[in-house]
C-alpha atoms as one frame of an Amber mdcrd trajectory, in Angstrom:
protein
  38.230  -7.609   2.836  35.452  -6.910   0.458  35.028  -8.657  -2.674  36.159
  -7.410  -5.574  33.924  -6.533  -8.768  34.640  -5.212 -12.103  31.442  -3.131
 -13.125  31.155  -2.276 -17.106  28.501  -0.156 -17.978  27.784   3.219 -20.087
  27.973   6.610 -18.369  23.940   7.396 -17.477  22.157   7.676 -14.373  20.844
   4.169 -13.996  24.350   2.717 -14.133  25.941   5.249 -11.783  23.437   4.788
  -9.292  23.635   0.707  -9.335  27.887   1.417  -9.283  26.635   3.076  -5.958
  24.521   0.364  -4.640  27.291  -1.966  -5.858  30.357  -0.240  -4.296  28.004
  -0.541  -1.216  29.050  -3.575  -0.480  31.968  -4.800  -2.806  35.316  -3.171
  -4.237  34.244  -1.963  -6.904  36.256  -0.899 -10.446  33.782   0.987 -12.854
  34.535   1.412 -16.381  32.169   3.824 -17.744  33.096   4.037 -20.828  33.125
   0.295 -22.287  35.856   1.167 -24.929  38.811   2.179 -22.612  38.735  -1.370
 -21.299  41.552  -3.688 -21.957  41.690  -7.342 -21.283  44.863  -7.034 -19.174
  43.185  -5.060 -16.879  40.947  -7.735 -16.437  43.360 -10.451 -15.703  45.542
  -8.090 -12.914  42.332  -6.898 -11.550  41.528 -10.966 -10.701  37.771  -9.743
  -9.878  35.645 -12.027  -8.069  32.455 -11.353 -10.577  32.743  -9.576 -13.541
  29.343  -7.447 -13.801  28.074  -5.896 -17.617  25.268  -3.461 -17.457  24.113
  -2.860 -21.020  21.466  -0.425 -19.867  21.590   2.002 -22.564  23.816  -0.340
 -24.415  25.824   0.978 -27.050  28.417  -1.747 -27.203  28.860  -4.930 -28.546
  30.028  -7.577 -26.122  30.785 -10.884 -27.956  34.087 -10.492 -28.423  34.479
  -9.865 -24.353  32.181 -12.666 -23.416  34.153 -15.002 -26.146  37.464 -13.712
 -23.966  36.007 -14.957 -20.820  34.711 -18.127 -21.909  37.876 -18.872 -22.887
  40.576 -17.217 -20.482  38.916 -16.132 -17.484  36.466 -19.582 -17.259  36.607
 -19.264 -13.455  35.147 -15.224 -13.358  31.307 -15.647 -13.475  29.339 -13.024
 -15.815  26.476 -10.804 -14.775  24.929  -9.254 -17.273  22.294  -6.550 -16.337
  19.705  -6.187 -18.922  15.931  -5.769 -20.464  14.698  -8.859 -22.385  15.391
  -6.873 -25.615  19.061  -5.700 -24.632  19.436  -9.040 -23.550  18.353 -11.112
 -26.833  21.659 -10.739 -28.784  23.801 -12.490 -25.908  21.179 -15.324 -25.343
  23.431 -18.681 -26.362  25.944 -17.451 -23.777  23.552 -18.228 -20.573  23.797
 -21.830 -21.726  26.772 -21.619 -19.893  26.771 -21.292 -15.944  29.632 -18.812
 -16.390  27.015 -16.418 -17.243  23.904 -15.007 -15.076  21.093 -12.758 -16.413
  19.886 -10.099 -14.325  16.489  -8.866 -16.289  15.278  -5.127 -15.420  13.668
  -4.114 -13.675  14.425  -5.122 -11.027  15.091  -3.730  -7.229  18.650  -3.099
  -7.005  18.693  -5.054  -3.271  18.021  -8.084  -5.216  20.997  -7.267  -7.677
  23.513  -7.383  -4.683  22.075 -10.577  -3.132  22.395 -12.240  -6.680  26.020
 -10.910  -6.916  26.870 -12.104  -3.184  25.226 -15.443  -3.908  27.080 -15.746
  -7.421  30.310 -14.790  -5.588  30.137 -17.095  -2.244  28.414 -19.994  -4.140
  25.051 -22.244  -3.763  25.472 -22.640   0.159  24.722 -18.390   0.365  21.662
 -17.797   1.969  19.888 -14.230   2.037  20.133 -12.474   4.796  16.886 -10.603
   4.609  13.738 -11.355   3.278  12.451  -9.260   0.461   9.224  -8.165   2.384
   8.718  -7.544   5.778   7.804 -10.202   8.469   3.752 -10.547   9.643   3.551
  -7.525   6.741   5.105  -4.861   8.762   6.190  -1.808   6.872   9.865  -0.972
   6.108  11.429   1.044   8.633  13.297   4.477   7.743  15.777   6.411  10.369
  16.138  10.049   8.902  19.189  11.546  10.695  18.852  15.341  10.048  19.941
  18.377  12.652  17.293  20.258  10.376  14.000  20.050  12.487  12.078  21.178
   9.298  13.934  18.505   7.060  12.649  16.379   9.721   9.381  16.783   9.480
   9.128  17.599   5.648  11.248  14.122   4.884   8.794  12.217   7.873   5.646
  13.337   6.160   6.331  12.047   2.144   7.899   8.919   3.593   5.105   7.961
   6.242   2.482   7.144   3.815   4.527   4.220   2.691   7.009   3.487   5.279
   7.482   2.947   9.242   9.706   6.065   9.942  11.703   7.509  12.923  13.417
  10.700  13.261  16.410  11.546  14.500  18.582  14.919  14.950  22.153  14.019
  15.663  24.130  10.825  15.517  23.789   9.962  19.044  20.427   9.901  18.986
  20.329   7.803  15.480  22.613   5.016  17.537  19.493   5.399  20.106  17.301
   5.115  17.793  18.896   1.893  16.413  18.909  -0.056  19.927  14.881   0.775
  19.941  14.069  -0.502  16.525  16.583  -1.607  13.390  16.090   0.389  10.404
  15.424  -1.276   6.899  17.410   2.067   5.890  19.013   5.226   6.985  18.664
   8.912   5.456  21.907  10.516   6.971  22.502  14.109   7.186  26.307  14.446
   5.556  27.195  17.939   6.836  25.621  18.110  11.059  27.632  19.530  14.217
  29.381  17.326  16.367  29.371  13.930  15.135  28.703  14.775  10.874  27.404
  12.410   8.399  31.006  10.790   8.100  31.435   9.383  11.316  28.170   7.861
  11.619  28.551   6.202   8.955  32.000   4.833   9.912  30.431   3.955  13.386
  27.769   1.748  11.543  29.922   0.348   9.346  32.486  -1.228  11.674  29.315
  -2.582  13.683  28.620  -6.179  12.626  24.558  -5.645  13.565  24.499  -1.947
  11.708  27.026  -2.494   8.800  24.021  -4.340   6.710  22.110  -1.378   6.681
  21.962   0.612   3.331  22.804   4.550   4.002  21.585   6.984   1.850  23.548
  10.312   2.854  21.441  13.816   2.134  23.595  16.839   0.988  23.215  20.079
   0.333  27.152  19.909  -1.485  26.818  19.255  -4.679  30.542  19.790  -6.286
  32.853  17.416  -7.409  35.606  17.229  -4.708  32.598  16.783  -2.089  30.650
  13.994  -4.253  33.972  12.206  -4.715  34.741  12.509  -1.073  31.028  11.508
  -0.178  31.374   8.307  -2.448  35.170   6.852  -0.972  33.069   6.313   2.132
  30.539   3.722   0.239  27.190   4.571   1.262  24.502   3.064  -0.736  23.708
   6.513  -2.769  23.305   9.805  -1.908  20.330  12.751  -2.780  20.791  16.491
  -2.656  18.962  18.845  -0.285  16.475  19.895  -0.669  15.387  16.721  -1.932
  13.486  15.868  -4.975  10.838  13.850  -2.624   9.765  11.835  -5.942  13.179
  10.894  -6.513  14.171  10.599  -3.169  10.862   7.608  -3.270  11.959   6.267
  -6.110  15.588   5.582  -4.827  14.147   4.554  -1.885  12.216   1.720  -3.459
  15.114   0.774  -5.667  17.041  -0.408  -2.127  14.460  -1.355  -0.100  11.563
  -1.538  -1.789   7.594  -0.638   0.019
């Protein structure tokens, strides 16, 4: 059962993408538009962590961080800020209720402080921020698109250890050779598709850590909405925006 979270945050890119990363790993409930929130929602919810973005902040949350100082004392707070979003709300970290997360910041090392604020002072990180003896990250692009292959190999290469790989049964082969830091996962291939990969990995107690990043060439609503029940760690449109596709890239994992 996967924690659950209760993500506030305006409606913008930067907040979408972290209730990506987020729902990665947690149960996530995004309000994206601050004002629709009640407080009763908030009690049934019962959310293990209560997490406030105020990236592009709009809102005013004293009155919500009075509420859980006083009814919800056992919820802990993450707020997810820059120092100057941050400096309005600064007599409420006095309290251990409430953790600041400054940006920026690589959105890997949000979800270890959320899983370490949520299991408590004995949680340990699983993985190490950089790579052992200095090694570079390793990337598994999954693509039945020889030329996506390559194209994708040869922008990420510069900066990362990367293997190709052009169905799922060979990305499963490719996993028993080396573990990936991440995976680039075609959504739409024949015979086993993006989808039950992805499934595959995540019932796999060695794979299920990995962060997948699914590449589509969909990009309506029903598809995005289906893409995003399945809780990969983000997802870029083909054919990719390779400075974008970098910069979520070093968001996750970083270089």
């Amino acid at each position: 059962m996967k924690n659950k979270v209760l993500f506030i945050g305006e409606d913008n890119k930067t907040n979408n993408e972290l209730f990506q990363l987020l729902n990665w790993r947690f149960q996530v409930t995004y309000y994206n538009d601050p004002v629709s929130f009640t407080y009763e929602e908030l009690k049934e919810g019962n959310p293990a962590v209560l997490i406030v973005s105020m990236v592009g902040n709009r809102q005013d949350y004293h009155e919500l961080f009075d509420y859980m100082m006083k009814e919800c004392r056992e919820t802990p707070v993450i707020t997810i800020s820059t120092k100057t979003e941050s400096e309005a709300y600064e007599s409420y970290y006095d309290n251990k209720q409430f953790v600041k997360i400054l940006r920026p910041i690589l959105g890997k090392r949000v979800l270890e402080i959320c899983r370490k604020v949520i299991v408590g002072s004995d949680y340990q990180d699983e993985e190490e921020e950089t790579s052992k003896h200095g090694e570079k990250r390793h990337i598994l692009v999954v693509d039945d698109n020889a030329m996506v292959l390559r194209n994708i190999k040869s922008v990420l290469e510069s900066q990362y250890s990367v293997a190709v790989a052009p169905s799922g049964v060979h990305a499963f082969l490719s996993m028993g050779k080396k573990m990936p830091d991440l995976i680039l996962l075609d959504y739409e291939m024949p015979g086993m598709n993006g989808k039950e990969v992805l499934e595959k990995i995540q019932e796999d107690e060695e794979l299920k850590e990995i962060p997948v990043l699914f590449l589509t060439s969909m990009d309506n609503r029903d598809t995005v909405l289906k893409l995003l029940t399945l809780r990969p760690a983000g997802y870029i449109l083909k054919p990719p925006d390779f400075q974008m596709l970098l910069e979520k890239i070093e968001n996750i994992i970083g270089k």
